[in-house]
N, C-alpha and C positions, 0 to 999 in steps of 0.2 A: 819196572824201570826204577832207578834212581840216581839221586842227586847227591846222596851223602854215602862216598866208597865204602870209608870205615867201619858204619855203622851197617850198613851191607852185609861186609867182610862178617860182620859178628853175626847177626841175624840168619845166616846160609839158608838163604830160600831156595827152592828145587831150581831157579836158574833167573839171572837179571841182568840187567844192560843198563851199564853207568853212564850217565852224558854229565857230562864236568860242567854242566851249569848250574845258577844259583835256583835255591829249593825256591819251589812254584814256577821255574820256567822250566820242566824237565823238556818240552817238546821246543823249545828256544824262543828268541823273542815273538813279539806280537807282529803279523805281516809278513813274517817268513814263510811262507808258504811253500816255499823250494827245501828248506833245514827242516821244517815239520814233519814234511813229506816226507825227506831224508831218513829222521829220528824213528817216526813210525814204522815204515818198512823195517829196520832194521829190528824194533824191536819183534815186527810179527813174524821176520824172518826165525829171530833167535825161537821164538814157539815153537815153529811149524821143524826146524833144524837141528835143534840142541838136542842132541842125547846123553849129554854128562849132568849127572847130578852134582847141584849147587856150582854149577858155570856162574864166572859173574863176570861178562862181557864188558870191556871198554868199547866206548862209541869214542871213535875217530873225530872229533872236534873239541873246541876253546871256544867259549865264550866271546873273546875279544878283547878282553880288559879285565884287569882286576878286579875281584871280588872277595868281599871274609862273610864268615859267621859271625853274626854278632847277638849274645844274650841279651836281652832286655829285662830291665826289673817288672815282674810282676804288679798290676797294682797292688798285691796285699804287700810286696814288699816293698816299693815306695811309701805305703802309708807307715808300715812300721818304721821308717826310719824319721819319720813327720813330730 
């Protein structure tokens, strides 16, 4: 599974299943029990199904709302700038 295409795309693992939410919710929010369910199946299905090498599946849902990546500075690099 993942959450970053891109970086997916370059890595070409033998087969993966993108879900376009933000890194650390790859199985979707907290409570959802019905989108969890969802996300997992799909992904065990791509195991048990997949016979293409470096398949990288898109899962069929959004998030809901807007999200970015955002860099955070390092402590060591906050201190260097001190």
């Amino acid at each position: 599974m993942s959450t970053g295409r891109d970086l997916t795309a370059l890595v070409k693992p033998p087969r993966s299943l993108f879900v376009n939410h933000p890194m650390g919710n790859p199985f979707g929010r907290p409570d959802d029990t019905e989108g969890q369910t969802a996300v997992l199946r799909a992904a065990l299905r791509l195991v048990a199904e997949c016979d293409e090498a470096g398949a990288l599946i898109d899962f069929p849902t959004e998030w809901g709302e807007p999200f970015e990546f955002r860099i955070r500075e390092t402590p060591k690099d906050y201190q260097l700038k001190k």
